[in-house]
C-alpha positions in Angstrom: 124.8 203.6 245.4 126.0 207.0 247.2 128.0 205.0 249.8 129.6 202.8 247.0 130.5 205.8 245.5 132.0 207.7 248.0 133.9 204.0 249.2 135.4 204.3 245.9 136.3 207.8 245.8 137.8 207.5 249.0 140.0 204.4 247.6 141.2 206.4 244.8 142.3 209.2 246.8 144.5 206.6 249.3 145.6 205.2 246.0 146.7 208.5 244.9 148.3 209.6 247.8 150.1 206.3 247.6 151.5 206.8 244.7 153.0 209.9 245.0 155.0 209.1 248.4 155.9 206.0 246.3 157.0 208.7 243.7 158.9 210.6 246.4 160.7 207.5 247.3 158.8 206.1 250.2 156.7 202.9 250.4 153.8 202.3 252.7 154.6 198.9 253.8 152.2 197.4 256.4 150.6 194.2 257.7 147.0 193.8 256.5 144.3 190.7 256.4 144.3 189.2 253.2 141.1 188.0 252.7 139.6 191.4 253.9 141.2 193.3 251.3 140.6 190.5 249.3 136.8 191.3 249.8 136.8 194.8 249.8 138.3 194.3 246.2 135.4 192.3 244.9 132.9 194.7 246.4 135.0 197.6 244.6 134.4 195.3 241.6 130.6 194.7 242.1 129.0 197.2 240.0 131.2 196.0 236.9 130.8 192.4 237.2 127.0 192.8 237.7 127.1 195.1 234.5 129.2 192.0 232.9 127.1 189.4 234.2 129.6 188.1 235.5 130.0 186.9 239.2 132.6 186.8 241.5 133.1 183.4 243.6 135.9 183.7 246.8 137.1 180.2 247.6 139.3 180.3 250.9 141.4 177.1 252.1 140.7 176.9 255.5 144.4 177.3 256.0 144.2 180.4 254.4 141.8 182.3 256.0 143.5 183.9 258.7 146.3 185.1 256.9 148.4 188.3 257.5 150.4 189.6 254.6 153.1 192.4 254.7 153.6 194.7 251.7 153.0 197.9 250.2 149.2 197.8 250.0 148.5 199.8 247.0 150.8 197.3 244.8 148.9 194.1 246.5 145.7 195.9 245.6 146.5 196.7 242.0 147.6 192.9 241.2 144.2 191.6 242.2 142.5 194.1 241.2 143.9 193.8 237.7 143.5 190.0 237.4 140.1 190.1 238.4 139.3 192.6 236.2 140.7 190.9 233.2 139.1 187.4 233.8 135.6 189.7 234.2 136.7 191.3 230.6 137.2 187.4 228.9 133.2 187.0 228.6 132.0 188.3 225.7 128.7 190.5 226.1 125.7 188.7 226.4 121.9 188.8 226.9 121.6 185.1 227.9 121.0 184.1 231.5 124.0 181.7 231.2 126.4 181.4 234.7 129.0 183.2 233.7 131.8 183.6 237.0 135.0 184.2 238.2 136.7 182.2 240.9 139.3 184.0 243.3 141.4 181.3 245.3 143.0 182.2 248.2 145.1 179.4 249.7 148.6 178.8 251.8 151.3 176.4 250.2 154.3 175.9 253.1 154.5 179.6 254.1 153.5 180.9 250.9 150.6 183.0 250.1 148.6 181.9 246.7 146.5 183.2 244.5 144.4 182.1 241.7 142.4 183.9 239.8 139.9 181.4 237.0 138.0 182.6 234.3 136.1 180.0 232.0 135.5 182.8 228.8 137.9 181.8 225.5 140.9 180.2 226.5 144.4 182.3 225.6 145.5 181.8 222.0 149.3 180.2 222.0 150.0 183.8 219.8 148.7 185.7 222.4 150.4 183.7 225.4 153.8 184.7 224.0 153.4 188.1 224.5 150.9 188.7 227.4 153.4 189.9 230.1 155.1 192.8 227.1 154.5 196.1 227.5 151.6 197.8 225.0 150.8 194.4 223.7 146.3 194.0 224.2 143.7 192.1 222.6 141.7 194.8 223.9 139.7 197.0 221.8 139.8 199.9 225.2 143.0 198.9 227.0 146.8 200.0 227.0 148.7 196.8 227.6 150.2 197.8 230.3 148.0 196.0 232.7 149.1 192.3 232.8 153.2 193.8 232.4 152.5 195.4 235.8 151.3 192.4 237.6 154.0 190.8 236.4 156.7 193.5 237.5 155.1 194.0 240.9 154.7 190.7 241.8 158.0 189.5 240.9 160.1 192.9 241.7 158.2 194.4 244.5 156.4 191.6 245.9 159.4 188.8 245.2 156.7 186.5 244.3 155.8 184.3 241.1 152.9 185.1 238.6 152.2 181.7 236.0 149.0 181.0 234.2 147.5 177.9 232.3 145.0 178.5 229.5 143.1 176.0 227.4 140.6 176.8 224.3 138.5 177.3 227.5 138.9 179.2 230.2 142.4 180.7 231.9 144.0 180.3 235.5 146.9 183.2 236.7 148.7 182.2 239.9 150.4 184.3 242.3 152.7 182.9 245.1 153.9 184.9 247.9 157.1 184.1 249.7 156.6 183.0 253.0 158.8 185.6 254.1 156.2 188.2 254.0 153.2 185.8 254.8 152.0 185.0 258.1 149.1 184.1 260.1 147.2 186.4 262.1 148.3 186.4 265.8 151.2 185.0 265.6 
């Protein structure tokens, strides 16, 4: 518990410091392996999911599981981190033993990095699917709505990528595609 603690502490300071040289006009672009960061993310995530009951599945195309990507690592990090986080938050509490989980996809579509993210809580109202990506707008009894308008800036502004979802009565899929531009594989 101590060492998950101080990982996270240690992740919030580099966020920090991120952020402000990203205030002061500099970004901290660099070439990191996705699906280690990917993986560091869900183990940053453990404790909540496990307090959900919910758990985290990683499913890597074999395509995919090399890959490099080159961007500002705090803004990667905060997508993910966001849209794992919100999936975990679509299951309502529970004190059944029920499978209750979260898929993260990580695959490669000609030069493109992908993303999914899969939830199978209540689908996404046709109300709510209108505004999801505006600013303040939540379904959330604790939450700002600022989360989901983030993604969507830094993924298609900073990242020059595309974020789409799908949601039925049941369950919800968010996509994220990478231009190939920025995705590689490692050694090469």
């Amino acid at each position: 518990l101590l060492q998950r603690i101080q990982a996270n502490v240690l992740h919030i300071d580099d966020v920090v410091q991120r952020v402000q040289r990203q205030i002061r006009g500099h970004s901290d672009v660099e070439r990191f392996k996705v699906l280690e960061e990917i993986q560091a993310i869900v183990e940053m995530l453990a404790y909540f999911s496990r307090q959900q009951q919910v758990k985290i599945i990683i499913d890597v195309e074999p395509a995919a599981a090399t890959m490099t990507y080159k961007a500002d690592i705090t803004r990667f990090r905060q997508v993910v981190v966001n849209l794992l986080s919100n999936a975990i938050d679509t299951y309502p509490p529970t004190t059944s033993s029920k499978a209750r989980n979260v898929s993260l996809g990580l695959g490669r579509r000609p030069g493109f990095l992908r993303i999914t993210v899969t939830d199978h809580g209540p689908g996404i109202s046709p109300t709510v699917r209108a505004k999801i990506f505006e600013p303040f707008y939540t379904t959330k009894q604790k939450g700002m709505g600022i989360g989901l308008f983030i993604v969507k800036k830094v993924v298609t502004e900073d990242l020059g990528g595309t974020l789409d979802f799908s949601s039925g009565r049941q369950g919800t899929v968010f996509t994220v595609e990478l231009p190939p531009r920025k995705a590689s594989h490692a050694g090469r």
